[in-house]
Backbone as a printed PyTorch tensor [residue, N CA C, xyz], in Angstrom:
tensor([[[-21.6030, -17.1420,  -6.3850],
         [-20.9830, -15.9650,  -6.9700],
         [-20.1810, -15.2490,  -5.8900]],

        [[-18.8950, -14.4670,  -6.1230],
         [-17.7580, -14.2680,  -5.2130],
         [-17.4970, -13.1720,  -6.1370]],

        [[-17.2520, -11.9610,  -5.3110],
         [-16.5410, -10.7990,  -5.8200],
         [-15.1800, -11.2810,  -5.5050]],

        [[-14.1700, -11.0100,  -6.8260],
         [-12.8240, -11.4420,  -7.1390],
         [-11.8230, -10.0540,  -7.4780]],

        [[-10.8250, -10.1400,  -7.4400],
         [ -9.7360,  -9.0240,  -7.9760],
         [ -8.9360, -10.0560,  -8.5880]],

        [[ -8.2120,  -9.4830,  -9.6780],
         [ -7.0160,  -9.6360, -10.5770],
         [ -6.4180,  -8.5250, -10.2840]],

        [[ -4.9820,  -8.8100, -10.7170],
         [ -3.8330,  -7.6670, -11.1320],
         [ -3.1300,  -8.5050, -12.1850]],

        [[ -3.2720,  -7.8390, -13.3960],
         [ -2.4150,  -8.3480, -14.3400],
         [ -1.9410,  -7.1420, -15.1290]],

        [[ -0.5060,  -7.5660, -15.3420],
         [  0.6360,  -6.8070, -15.9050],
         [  0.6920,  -7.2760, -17.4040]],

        [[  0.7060,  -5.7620, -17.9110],
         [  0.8020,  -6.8760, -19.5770],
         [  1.0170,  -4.8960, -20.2890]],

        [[  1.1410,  -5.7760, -21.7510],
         [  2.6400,  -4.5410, -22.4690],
         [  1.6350,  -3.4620, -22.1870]],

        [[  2.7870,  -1.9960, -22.5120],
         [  1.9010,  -0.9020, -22.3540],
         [  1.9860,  -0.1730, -23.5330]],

        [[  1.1620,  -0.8720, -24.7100],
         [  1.0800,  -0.6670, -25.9250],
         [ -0.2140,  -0.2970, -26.4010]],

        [[ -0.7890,   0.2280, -27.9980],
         [ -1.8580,   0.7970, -27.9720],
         [ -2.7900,  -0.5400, -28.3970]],

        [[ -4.1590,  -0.2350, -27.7190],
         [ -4.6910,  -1.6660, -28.3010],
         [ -4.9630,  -2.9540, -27.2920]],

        [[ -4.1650,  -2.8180, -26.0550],
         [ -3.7680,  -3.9250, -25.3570],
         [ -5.1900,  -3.7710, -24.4270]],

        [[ -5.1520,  -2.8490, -23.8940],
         [ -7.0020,  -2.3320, -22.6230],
         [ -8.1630,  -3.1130, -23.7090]],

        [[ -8.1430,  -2.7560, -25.2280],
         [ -9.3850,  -3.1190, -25.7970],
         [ -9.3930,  -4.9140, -26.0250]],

        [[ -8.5560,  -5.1690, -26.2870],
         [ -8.1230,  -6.5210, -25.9060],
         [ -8.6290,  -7.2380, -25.1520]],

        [[ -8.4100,  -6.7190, -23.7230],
         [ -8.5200,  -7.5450, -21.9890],
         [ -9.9620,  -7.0850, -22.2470]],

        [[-10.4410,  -5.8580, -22.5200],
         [-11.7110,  -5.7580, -22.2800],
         [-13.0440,  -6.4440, -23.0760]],

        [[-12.4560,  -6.2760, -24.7180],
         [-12.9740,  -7.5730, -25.5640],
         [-13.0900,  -8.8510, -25.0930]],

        [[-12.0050,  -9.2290, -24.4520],
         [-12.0260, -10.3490, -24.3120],
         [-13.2570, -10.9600, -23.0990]],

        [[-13.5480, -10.5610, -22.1200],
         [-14.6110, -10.1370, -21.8770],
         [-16.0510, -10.0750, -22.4080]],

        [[-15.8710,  -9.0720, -22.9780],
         [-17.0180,  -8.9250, -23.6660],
         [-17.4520,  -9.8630, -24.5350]],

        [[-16.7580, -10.6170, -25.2020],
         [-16.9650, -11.8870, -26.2330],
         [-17.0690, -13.3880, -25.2340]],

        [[-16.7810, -13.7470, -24.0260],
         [-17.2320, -14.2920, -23.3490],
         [-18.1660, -14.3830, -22.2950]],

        [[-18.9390, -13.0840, -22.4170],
         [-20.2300, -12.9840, -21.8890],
         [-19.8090, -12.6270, -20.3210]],

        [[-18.3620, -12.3280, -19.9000],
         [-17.9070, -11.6670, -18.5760],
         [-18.3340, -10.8950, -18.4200]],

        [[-18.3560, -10.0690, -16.7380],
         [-18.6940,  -9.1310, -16.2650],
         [-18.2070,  -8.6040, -15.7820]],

        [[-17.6780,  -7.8670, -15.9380],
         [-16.8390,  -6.6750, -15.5710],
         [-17.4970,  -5.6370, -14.3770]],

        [[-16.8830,  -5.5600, -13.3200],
         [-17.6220,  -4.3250, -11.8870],
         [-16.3570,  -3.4020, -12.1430]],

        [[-15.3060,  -3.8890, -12.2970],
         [-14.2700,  -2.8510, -12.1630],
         [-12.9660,  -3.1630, -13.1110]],

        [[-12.4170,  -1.9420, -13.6860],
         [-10.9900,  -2.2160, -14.7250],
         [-10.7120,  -0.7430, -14.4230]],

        [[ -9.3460,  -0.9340, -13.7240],
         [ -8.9070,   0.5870, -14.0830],
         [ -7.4000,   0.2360, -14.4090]],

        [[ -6.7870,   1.1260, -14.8850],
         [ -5.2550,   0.8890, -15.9370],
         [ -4.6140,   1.8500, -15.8270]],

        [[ -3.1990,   1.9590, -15.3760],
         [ -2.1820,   2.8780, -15.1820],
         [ -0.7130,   2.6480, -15.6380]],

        [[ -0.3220,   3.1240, -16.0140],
         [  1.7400,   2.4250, -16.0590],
         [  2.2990,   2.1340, -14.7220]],

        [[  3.1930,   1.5170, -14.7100],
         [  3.7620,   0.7040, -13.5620],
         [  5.3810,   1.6510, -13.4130]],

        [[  6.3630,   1.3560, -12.8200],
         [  7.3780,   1.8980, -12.8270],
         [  8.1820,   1.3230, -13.8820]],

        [[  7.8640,   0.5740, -14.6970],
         [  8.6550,   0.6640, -16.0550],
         [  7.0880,   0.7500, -17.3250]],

        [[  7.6840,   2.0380, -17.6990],
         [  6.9760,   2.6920, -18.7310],
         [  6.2740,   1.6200, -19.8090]],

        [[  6.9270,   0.2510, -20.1010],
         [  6.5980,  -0.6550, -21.0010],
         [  5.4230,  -0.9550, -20.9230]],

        [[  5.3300,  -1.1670, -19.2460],
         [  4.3140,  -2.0190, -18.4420],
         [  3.2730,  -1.4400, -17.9450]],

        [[  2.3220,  -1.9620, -18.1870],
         [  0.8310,  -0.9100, -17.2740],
         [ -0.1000,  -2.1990, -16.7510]],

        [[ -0.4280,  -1.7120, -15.4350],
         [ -0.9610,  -2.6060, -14.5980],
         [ -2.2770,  -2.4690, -14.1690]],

        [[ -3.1550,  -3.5870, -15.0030],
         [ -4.8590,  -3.4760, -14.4140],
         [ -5.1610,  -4.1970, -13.3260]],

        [[ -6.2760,  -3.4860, -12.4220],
         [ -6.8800,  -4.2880, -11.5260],
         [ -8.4120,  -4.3630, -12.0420]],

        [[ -8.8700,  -5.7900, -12.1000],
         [-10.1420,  -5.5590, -12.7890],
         [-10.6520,  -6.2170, -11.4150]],

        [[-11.9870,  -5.7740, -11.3260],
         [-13.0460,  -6.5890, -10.6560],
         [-14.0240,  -7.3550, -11.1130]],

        [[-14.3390,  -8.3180, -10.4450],
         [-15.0360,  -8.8900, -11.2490],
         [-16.1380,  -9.8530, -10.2450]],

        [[-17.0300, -10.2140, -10.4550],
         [-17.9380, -10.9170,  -9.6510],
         [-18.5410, -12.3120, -10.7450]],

        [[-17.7430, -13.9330,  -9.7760],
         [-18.0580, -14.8390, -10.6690],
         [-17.9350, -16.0190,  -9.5940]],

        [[-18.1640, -17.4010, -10.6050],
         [-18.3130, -18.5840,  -9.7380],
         [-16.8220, -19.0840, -10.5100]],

        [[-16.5690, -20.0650,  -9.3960],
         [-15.4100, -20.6070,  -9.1580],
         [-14.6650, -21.1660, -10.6850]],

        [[-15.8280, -21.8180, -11.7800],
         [-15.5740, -22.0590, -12.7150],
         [-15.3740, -21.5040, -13.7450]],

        [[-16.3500, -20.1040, -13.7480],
         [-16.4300, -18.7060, -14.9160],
         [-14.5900, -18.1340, -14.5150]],

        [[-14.4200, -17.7190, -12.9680],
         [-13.0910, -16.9680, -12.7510],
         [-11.8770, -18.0380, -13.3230]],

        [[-11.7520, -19.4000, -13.1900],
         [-11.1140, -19.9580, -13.7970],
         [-10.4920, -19.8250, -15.4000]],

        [[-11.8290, -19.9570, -16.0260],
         [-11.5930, -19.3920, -17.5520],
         [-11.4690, -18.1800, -18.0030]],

        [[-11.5890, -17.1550, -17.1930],
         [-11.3590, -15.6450, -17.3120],
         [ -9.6330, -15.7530, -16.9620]],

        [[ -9.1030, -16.5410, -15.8470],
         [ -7.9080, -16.5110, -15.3630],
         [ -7.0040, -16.4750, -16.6980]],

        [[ -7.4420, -18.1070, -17.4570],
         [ -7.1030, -19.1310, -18.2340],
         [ -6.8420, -18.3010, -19.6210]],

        [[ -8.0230, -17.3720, -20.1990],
         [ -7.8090, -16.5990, -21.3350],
         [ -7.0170, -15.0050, -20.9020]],

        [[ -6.7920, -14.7830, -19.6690],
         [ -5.9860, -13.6890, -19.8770],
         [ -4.8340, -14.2620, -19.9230]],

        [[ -4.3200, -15.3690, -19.0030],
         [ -3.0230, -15.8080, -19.7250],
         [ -2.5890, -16.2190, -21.0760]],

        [[ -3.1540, -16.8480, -22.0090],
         [ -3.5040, -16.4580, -23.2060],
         [ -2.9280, -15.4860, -24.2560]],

        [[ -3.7510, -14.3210, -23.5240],
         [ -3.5310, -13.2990, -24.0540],
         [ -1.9150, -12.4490, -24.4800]],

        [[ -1.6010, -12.5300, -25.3860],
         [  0.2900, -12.6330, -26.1740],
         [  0.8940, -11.4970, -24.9320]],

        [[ -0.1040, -10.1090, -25.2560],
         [  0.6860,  -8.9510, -24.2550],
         [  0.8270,  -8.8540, -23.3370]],

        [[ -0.3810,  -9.8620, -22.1370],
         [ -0.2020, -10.5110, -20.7290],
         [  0.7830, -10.5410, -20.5180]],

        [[  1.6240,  -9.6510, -19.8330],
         [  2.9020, -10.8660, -18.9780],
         [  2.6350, -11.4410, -17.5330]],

        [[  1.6740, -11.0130, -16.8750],
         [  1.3940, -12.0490, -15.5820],
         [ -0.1980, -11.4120, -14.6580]],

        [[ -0.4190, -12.2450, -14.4630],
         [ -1.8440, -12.1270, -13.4950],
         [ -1.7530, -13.0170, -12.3400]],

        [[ -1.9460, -12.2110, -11.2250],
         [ -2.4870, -12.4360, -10.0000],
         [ -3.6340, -11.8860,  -9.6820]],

        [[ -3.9340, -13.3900,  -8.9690],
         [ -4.8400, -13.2720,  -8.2140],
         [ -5.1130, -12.7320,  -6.9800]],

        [[ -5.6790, -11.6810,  -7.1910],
         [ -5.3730, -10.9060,  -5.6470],
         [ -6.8120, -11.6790,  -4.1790]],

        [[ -7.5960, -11.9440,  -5.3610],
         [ -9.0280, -12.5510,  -4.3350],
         [ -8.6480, -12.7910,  -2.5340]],

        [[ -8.4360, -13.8920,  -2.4790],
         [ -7.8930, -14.5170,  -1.2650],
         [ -6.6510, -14.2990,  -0.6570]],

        [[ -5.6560, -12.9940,  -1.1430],
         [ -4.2780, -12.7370,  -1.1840],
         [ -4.6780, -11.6130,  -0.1090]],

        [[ -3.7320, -11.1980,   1.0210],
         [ -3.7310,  -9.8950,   1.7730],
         [ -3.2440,  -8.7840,   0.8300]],

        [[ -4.1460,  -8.0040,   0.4410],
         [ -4.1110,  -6.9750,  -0.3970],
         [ -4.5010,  -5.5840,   0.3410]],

        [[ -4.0450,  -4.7180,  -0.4690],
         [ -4.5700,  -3.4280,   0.1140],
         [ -5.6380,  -2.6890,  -1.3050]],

        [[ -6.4350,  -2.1640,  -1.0870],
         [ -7.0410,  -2.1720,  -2.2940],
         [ -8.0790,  -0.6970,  -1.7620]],

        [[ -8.1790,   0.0580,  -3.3170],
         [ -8.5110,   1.4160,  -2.6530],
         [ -9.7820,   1.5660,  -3.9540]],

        [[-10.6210,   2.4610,  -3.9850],
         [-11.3820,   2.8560,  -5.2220],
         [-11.7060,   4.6300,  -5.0510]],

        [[-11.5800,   5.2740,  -5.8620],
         [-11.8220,   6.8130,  -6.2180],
         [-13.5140,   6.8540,  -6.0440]],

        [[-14.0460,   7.9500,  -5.2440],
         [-15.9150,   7.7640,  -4.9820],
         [-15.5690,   9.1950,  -4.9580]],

        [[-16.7670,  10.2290,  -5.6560],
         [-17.2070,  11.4980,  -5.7470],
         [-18.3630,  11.2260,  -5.3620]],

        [[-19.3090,  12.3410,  -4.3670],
         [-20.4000,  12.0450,  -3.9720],
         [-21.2590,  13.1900,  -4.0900]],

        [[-21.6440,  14.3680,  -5.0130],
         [-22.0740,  15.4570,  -4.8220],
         [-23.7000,  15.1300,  -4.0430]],

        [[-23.5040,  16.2870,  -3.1420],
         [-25.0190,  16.5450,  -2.2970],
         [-25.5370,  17.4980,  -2.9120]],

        [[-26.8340,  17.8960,  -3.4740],
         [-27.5180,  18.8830,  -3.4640],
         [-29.1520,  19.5590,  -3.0530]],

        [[-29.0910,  20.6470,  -3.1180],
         [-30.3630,  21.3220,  -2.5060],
         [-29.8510,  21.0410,  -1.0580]],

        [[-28.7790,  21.9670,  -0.5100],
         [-28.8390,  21.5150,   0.9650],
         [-29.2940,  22.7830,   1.9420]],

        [[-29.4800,  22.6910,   3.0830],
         [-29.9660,  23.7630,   3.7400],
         [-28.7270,  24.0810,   4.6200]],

        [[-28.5870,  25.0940,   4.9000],
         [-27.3750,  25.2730,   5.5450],
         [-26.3440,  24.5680,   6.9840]],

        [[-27.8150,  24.0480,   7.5580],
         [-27.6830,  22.7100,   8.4480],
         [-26.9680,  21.6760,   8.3180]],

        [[-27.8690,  21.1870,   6.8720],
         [-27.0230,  20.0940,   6.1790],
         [-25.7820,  19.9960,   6.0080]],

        [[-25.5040,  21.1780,   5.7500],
         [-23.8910,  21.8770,   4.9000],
         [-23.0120,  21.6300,   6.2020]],

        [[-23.1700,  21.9330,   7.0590],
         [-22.5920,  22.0140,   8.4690],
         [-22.5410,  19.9590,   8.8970]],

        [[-23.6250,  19.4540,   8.6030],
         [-23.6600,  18.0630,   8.7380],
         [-22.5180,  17.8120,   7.9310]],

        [[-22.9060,  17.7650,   6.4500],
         [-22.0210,  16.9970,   6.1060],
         [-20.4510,  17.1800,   5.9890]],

        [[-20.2510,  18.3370,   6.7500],
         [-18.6540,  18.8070,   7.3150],
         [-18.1540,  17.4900,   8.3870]],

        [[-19.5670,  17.8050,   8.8380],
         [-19.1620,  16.9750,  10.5470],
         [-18.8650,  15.4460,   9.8520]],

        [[-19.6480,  15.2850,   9.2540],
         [-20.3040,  13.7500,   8.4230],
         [-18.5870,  13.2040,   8.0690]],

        [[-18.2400,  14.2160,   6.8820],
         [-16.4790,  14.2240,   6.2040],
         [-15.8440,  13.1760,   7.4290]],

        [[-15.4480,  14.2460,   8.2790],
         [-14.8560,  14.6960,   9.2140],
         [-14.8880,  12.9080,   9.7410]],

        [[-16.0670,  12.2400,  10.0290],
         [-16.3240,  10.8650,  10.8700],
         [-16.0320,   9.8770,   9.9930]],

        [[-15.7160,  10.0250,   8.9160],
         [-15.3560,   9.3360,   7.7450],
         [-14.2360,   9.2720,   6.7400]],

        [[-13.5840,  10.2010,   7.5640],
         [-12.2210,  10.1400,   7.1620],
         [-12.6590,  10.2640,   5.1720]],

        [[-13.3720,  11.1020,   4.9890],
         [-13.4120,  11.7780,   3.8320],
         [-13.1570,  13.2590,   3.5670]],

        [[-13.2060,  13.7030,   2.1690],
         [-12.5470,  15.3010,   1.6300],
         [-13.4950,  16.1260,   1.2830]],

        [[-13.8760,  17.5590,   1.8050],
         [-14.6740,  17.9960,   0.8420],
         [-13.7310,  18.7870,  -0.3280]],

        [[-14.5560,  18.4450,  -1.5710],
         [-14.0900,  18.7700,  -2.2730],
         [-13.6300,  20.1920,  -2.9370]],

        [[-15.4690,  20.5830,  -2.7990],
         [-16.0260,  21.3720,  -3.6490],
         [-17.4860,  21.9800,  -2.5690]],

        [[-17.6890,  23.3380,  -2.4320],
         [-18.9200,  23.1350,  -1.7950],
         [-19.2310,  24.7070,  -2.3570]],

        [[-20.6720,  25.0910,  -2.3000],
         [-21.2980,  25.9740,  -2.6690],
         [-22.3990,  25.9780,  -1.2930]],

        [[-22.9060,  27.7350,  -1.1180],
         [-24.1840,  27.4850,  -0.2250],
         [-25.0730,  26.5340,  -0.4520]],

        [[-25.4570,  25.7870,  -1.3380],
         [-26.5980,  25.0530,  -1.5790],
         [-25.8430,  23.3050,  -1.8550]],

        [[-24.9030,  23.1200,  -1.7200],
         [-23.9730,  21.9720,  -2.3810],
         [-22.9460,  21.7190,  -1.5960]],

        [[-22.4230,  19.7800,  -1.8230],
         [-21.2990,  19.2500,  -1.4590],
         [-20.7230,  18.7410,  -2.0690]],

        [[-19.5470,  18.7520,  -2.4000],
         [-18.3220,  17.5190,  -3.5410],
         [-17.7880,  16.4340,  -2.3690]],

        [[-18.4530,  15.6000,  -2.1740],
         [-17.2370,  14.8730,  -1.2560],
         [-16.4440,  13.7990,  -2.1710]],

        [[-15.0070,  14.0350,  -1.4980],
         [-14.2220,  12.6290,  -2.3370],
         [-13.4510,  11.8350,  -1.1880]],

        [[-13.7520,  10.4070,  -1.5870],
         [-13.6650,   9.2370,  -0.8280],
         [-12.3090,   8.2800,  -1.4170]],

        [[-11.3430,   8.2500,  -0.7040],
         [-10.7170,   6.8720,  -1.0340],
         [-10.5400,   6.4110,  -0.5800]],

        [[-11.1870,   4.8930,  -0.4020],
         [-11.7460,   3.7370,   0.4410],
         [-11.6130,   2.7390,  -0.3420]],

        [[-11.5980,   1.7780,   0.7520],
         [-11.3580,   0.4720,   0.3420],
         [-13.6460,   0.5120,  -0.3900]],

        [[-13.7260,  -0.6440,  -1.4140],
         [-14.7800,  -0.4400,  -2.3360],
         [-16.7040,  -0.6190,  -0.6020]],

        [[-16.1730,  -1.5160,  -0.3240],
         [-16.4930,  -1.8260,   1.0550],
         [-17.4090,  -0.6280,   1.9090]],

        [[-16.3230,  -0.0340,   1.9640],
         [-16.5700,   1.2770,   3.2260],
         [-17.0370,   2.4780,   2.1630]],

        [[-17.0350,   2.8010,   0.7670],
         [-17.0480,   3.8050,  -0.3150],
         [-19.1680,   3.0610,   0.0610]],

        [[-19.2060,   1.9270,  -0.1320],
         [-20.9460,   1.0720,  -0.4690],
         [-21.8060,   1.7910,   1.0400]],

        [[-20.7140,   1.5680,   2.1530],
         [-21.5690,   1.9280,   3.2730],
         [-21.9820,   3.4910,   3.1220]],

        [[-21.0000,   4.4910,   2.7530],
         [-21.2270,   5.7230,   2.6280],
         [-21.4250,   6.1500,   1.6000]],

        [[-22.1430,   5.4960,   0.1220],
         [-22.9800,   5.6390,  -0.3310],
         [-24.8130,   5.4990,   0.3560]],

        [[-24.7670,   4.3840,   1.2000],
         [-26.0580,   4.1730,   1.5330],
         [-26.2750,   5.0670,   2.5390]],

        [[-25.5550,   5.2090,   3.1410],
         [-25.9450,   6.2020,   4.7570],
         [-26.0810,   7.7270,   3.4800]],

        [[-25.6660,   8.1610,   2.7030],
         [-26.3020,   9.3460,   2.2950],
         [-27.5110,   8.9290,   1.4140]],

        [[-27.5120,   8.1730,   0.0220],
         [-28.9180,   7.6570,  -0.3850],
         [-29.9640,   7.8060,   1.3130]],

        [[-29.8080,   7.3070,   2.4300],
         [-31.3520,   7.2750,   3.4610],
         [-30.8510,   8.8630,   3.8320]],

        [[-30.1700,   9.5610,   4.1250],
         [-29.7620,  11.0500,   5.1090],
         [-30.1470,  11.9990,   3.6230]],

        [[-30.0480,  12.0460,   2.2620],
         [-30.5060,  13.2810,   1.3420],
         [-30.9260,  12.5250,  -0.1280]],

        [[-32.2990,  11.6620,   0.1680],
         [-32.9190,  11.0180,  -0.7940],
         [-32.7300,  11.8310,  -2.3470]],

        [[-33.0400,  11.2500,  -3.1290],
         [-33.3800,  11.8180,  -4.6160],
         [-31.9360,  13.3550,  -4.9910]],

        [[-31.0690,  13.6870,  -3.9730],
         [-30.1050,  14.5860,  -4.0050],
         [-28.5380,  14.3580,  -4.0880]],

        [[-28.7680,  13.1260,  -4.4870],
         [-26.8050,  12.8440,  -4.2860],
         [-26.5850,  12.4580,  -6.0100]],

        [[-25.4960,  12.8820,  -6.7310],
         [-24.9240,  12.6980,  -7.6000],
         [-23.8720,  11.6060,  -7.6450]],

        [[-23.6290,  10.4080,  -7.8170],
         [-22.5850,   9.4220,  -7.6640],
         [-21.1490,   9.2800,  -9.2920]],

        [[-20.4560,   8.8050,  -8.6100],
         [-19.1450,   8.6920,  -9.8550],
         [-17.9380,   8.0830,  -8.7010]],

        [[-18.1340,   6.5960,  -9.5480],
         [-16.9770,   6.2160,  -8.7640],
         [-15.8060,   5.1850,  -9.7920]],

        [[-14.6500,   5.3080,  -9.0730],
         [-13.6050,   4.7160, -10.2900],
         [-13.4400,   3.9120,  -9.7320]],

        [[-12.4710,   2.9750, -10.7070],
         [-12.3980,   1.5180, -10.8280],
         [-11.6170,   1.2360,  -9.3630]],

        [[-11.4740,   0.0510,  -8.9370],
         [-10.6320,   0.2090,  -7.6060],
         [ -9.0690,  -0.1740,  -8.4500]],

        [[ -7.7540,  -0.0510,  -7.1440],
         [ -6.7900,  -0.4350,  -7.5000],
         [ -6.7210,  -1.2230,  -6.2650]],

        [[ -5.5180,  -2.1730,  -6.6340],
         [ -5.0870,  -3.0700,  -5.4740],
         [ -3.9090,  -3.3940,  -5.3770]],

        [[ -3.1290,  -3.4690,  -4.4820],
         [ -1.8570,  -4.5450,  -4.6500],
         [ -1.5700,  -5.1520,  -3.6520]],

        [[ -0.8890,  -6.1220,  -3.8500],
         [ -0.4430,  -7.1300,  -2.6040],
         [ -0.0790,  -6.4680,  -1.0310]],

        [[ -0.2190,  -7.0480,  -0.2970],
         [  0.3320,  -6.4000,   1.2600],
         [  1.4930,  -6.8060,   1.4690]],

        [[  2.7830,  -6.4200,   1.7830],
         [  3.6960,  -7.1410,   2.4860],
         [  3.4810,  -7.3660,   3.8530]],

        [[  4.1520,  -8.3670,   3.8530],
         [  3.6770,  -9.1760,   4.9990],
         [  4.8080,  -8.7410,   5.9910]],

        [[  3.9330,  -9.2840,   7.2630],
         [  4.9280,  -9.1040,   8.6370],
         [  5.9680,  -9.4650,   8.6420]],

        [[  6.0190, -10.5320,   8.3280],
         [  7.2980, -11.3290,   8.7550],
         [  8.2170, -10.9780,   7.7180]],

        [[  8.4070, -10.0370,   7.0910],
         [  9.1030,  -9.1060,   6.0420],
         [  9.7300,  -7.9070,   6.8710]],

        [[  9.0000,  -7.3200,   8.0650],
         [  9.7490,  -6.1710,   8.4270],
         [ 10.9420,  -6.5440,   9.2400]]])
């Protein structure tokens, strides 16, 4: 099993998300991540789904989104130099004023935002590659047990241009 990315472009009509996501769902896929936006032509809206599978399941997931009439193209981003980001909210609570001061410093080493904070509370927001969002989930799960609130969005990705381009 291999965590995978897609990017596939397909119409930006009503109906088309329940589709990709049905489709899915009726083949017993698994879905970690789908998030969906318009592209620079309004027609077009571009998902990055995640997905975690074996070499033969991602094949036929490939195989039926092409398929699919409103598809107009999927890449494979998996093995491609990509840049790829995901939305993470992390609220802290019950903190002591110590804490509050930590997790400034904490932000700060992590190239994260506070969001939102109250004397007793933290909003932090993270956009990270999915990777580095897992590590700084766990380093707070062990630093403010049973006190963190999680919400995180789907990742996005797109290709890197390459060097030998500049």
């Amino acid at each position: 099993m291999k965590k995978r990315w897609l990017s596939v472009f397909a119409e930006n009509e009503i109906g088309v998300l329940a589709r990709v996501a049905g489709l899915f769902a009726g083949k017993s896929y698994n879905l970690n991540s789908l998030t969906v936006g318009p592209t620079e032509d309004p027609t077009v809206s571009r998902m990055t789904i995640g997905l975690t599978s074996d070499d033969r399941t991602f094949e036929q997931v490939v195989k039926q989104l092409d398929r699919c009439v409103e598809v107009i193209k999927v890449i494979d981003l998996t093995e491609t130099a990509s840049h790829q980001k995901e939305l993470l909210f992390v609220k802290v609570r019950a903190c002591t004023r110590q804490e509050i001061d930590d997790l400034f410093r904490f932000a700060g080493v992590f190239s994260v935002n506070i969001t939102d904070y109250c004397r007793d509370a933290v909003l932090l927001e993270s956009t990270a590659p999915e990777t580095r969002n897992d590590e700084l989930i766990r380093l707070l799960r062990e630093q403010f047990p049973g006190r963190i609130e999680i919400v995180r969005g789907g990742g996005v990705a797109i290709e890197a241009i390459g060097l030998a381009e500049r």
